[in-house]
Structures are given as structure tokens and as C-alpha cells.
C-alpha positions in Angstrom: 0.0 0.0 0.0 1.5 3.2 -1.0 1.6 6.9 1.0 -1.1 8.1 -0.6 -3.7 5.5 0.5 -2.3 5.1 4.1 -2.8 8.6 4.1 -6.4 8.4 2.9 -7.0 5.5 4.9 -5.8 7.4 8.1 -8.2 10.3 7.2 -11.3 8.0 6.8 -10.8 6.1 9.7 -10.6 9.2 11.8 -13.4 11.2 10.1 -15.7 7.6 10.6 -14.4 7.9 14.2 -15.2 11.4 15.2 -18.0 12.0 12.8 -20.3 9.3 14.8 -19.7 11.0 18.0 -20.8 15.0 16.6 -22.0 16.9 19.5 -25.9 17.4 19.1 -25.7 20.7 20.5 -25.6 23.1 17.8 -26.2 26.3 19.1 -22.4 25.7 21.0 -20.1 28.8 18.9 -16.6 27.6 18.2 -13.3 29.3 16.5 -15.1 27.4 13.1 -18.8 28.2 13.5 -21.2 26.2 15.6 -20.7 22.8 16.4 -22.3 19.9 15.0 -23.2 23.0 11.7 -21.4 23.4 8.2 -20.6 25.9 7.0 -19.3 27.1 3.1 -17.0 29.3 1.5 -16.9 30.3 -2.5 -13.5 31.9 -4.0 -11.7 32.8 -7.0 -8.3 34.3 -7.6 -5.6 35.3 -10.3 -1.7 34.9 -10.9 0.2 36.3 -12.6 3.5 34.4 -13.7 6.5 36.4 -14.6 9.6 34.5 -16.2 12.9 35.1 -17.2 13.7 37.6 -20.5 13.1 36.1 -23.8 10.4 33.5 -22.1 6.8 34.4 -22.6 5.1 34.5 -18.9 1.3 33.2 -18.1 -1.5 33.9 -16.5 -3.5 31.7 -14.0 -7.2 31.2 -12.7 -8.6 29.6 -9.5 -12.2 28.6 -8.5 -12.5 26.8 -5.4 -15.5 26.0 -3.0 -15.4 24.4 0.6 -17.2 23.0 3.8 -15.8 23.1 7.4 -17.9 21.2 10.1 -17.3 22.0 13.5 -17.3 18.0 14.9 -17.0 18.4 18.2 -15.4 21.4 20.6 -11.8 19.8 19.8 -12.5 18.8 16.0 -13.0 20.2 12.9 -13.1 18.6 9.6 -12.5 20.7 6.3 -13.2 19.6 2.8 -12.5 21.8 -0.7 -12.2 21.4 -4.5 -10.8 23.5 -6.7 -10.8 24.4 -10.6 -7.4 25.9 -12.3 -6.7 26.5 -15.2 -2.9 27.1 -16.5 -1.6 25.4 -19.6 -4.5 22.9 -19.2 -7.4 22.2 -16.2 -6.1 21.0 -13.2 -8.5 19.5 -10.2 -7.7 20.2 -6.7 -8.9 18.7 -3.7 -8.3 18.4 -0.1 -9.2 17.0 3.1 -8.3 18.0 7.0 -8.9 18.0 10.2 -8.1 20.5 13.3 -7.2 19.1 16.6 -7.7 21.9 19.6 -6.0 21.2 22.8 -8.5 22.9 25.0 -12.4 23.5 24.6 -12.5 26.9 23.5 -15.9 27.2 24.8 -14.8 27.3 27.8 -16.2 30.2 30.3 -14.2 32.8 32.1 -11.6 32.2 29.4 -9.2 34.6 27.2 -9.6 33.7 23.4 -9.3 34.7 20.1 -10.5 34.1 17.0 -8.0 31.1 16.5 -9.4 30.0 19.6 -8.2 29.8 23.8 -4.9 31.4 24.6 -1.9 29.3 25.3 -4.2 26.5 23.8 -2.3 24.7 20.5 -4.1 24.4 17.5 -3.2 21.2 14.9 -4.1 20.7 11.1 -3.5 17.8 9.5 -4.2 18.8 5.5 -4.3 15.6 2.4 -4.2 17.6 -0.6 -4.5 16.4 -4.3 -4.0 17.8 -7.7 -4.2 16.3 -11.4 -4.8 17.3 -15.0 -8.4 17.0 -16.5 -6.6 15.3 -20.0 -4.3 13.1 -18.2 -5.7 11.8 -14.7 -2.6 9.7 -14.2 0.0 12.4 -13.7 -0.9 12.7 -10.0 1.0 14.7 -7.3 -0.2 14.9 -3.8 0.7 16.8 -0.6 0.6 16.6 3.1 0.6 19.1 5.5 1.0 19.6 9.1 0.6 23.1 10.9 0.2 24.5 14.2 -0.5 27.5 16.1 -1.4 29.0 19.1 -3.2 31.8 20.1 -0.5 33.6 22.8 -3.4 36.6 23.4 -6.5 38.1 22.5 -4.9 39.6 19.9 -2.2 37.8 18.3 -1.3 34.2 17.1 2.1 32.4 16.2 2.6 29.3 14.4 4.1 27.4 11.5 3.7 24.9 8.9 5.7 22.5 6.9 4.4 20.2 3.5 5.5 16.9 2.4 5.3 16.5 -1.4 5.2 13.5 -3.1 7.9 14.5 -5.6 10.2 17.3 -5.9 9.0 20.3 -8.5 10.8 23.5 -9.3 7.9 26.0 -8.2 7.1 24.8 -4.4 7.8 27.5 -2.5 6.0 26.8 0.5 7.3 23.4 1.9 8.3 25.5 5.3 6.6 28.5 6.6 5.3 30.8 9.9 2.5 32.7 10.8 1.4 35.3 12.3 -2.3 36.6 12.7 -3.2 39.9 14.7 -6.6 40.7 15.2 -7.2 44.4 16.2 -10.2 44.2 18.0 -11.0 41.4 21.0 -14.3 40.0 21.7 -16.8 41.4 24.0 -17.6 39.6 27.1 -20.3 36.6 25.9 -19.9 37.5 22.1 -16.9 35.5 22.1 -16.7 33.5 18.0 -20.0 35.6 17.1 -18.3 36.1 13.5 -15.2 33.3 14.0 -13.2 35.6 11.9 -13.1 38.6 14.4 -15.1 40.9 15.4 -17.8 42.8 13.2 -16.7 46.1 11.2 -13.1 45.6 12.1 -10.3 43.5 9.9 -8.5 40.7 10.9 -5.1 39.7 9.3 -3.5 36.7 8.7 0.4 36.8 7.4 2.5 34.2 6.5 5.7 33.6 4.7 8.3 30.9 4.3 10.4 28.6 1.2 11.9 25.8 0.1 15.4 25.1 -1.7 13.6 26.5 -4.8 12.5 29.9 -3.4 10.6 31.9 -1.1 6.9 33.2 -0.7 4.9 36.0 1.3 1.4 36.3 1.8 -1.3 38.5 3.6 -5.1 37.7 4.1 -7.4 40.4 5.2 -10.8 39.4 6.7 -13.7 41.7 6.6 -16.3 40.3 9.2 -19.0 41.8 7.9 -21.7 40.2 10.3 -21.8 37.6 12.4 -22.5 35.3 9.5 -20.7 36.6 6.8 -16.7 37.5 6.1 -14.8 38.5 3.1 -11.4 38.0 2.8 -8.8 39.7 0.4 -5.6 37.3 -0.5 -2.2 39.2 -1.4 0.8 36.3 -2.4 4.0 36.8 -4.1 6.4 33.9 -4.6 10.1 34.1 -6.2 12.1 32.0 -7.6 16.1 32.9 -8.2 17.3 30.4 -10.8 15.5 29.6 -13.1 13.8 33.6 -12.6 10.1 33.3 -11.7 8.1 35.7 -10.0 4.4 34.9 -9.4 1.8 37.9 -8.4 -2.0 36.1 -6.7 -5.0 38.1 -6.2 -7.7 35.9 -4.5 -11.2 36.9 -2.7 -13.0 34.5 -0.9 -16.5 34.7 1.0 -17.4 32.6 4.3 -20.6 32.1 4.9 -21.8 30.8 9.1 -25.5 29.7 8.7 -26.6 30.2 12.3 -24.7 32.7 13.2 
């Protein structure tokens, strides 16, 4: 049995696992919405690829749609699927799970949107892509991240990906974050939008490389209402040798139905 499948296997066992045992409380709100409740995000985004002189650069499009499901108070289970398009149509999909190490429900507690302070948060990410003319050419990723919330205001962590086989534009196999969030819950409105609080902007900044190159990149989250977020995505990457410099532009909106 290769990677791959253990990998998948591992996943579905876990989801099977957790999945039967999904808190019946829905009305519970959580750092990803309210327990036991999906919720959905939509986005779309645009790179530009710059290359060395003499070598035409290209442009590339990204469609993506997602659930997250709030299992229990310490698990969350993510799904996506994405549409690019580049020199031909790739198909992207992933599957996750976030492991808190503390209920972040928890009363009389400092939080922020991330979740409790001094708490650790772990994702576990399978991620898959493949051409729409030639399914066979398959790569795969795995990632493994963690952060922690260290007060109501800011949050430290880092990242690092496993690929399946080595490719001159990762740029991301190691990284760190850092997310600051401006404005700090109210007493009893704590995850009322889990993005922050309403009419003020949370950011999310991260930034890391690989023995190919290097790569920056800053979300900013809109809450608008305790259902609703938009988020603006700025990403560069770089590349020294051979030159490639990539530009993204993504939106994405987050929709909490309960909220």
C-alpha cells in the first residue's frame, strides 16, 4: 500500500471515528462556527507568472469551494475542491482535520478568534491535484501546521508540507505565521463572527520557502456580520534560478448559517 492510500485510509478512519460521536448541541459557537453546523466558502483568484527575459510569462485562474464542520469542541473537519486552469485544467482537492488542545468554549476564558490562549491548534491537511486530460499524472501533498493563540490579539505558528515528488515552483514546503486581530471580543460575544469581530479586519500573514525559493502572503478578513466574512488574499512567490516571480490576487467569502 502506498503513501497516498495510508494517508487516505488514516483520514477516513478518523473522520468515521469522530463523525459518529458530533456533538448534538448546535447552538455551542466555536473558533469554526457552531458545532455539530457546516458551514461554506466560495472563492476565485488570479496569478500572474512572470519568467525570465526572452520566455513568454502566463497567466493563471482559480475557482474553489469548501465546507468546514465544526465535529466536536476539539475537532474540525475541512473539505475543498478547486478548478485551475494554466496550460490545461487542473483539479484540486483536499481533506483536513483540526485538533484543539482545550475547549475553546470554555467560560471565564481569554480567546481569540484562533481559539483559547496558550491553547495549541493542529491541522493535519491531504491535498491532491491532477490534469483533466491526463488523470494519471498525480501529485499529492501533506501538510501539518500549528498554532497557538498567545493573546486576545495575536497568534504564532508554523507549517511544513510533504510533497510526493520534488517540482521547481514549491515555495512553501516551510513557513510561519502570524495573525493579529485588532479588536478582542466582547464579554459573551466570544466566535460571534469566527473571523473577528464585526466592522473591524483581521489579518492573517505568512511567509516561508523551500530550496527553490521563497513566498509572502497576507489575508485580510472583513467580518461583515456575524454570518458573513470577506477575505482579500495578497501572495507573491520568487524563484532565483531559473527567474520566476508569481503575483496572486484571491477573494473569498465565508458564509456561518446560524450565526
Amino acid at each position: 500500500m502506498d503513501f497516498r492510500r495510508v494517508v487516505l485510509l488514516a483520514i477516513g478512519i478518523v473522520l468515521i471515528g469522530i463523525l459518529a460521536g458530533i456533538e448534538s448541541n448546535a447552538q455551542t459557537t466555536h473558533p469554526d462556527g457552531l458545532i455539530g453546523k457546516p458551514s461554506g466558502w466560495i472563492s476565485a483568484g488570479y496569478a500572474s507568472v512572470y519568467v525570465e527575459r526572452g520566455i513568454p510569462g502566463f497567466d493563471r485562474t482559480r475557482f474553489g469551494a469548501g465546507m468546514v464542520l465544526p465535529a466536536t469542541s476539539f475537532f474540525t473537519f475541512d473539505a475543498s475542491y478547486a478548478l485551475e486552469n494554466e496550460d490545461t485544467l487542473y483539479h484540486n482537492y483536499s481533506v483536513g482535520a483540526r485538533f484543539r488542545f482545550g475547549d475553546p468554549s470554555k467560560s471565564n476564558s481569554s480567546v481569540n478568534p484562533d481559539g483559547r490562549v496558550a491553547r495549541p491548534v493542529l491541522l493535519l491537511a491531504y491535498e491532491g491535484k491532477f490534469p483533466d486530460v491526463e488523470t494519471s499524472n498525480y501529485r499529492f501533498y501533506a501538510t501539518i501546521e500549528t498554532i497557538m493563540p498567545i493573546s486576545s490579539r495575536f497568534t504564532f505558528g508554523g507549517g511544513w508540507r510533504y510533497y510526493d515528488e520534488d517540482h521547481p515552483r514549491q515555495v512553501d514546503e516551510f513557513y510561519g505565521i502570524l495573525n493579529y486581530f485588532p479588536a478582542s471580543y466582547a464579554p459573551g460575544r466570544e466566535y460571534e463572527n469566527p473571523d473577528g469581530v464585526d466592522g473591524n479586519p483581521s489579518f492573517f500573514l505568512r511567509g516561508g520557502g523551500s530550496s527553490h525559493g521563497f513566498f509572502g502572503q497576507l489575508d485580510i478578513a472583513a467580518p461583515l456580520k456575524p454570518n458573513l466574512t470577506l477575505t482579500l488574499s495578497i501572495r507573491g512567490e520568487r524563484i532565483p534560478s531559473p527567474y520566476v516571480r508569481t503575483a496572486i490576487l484571491s477573494g473569498r467569502i465565508d458564509y456561518y448559517p446560524g450565526n
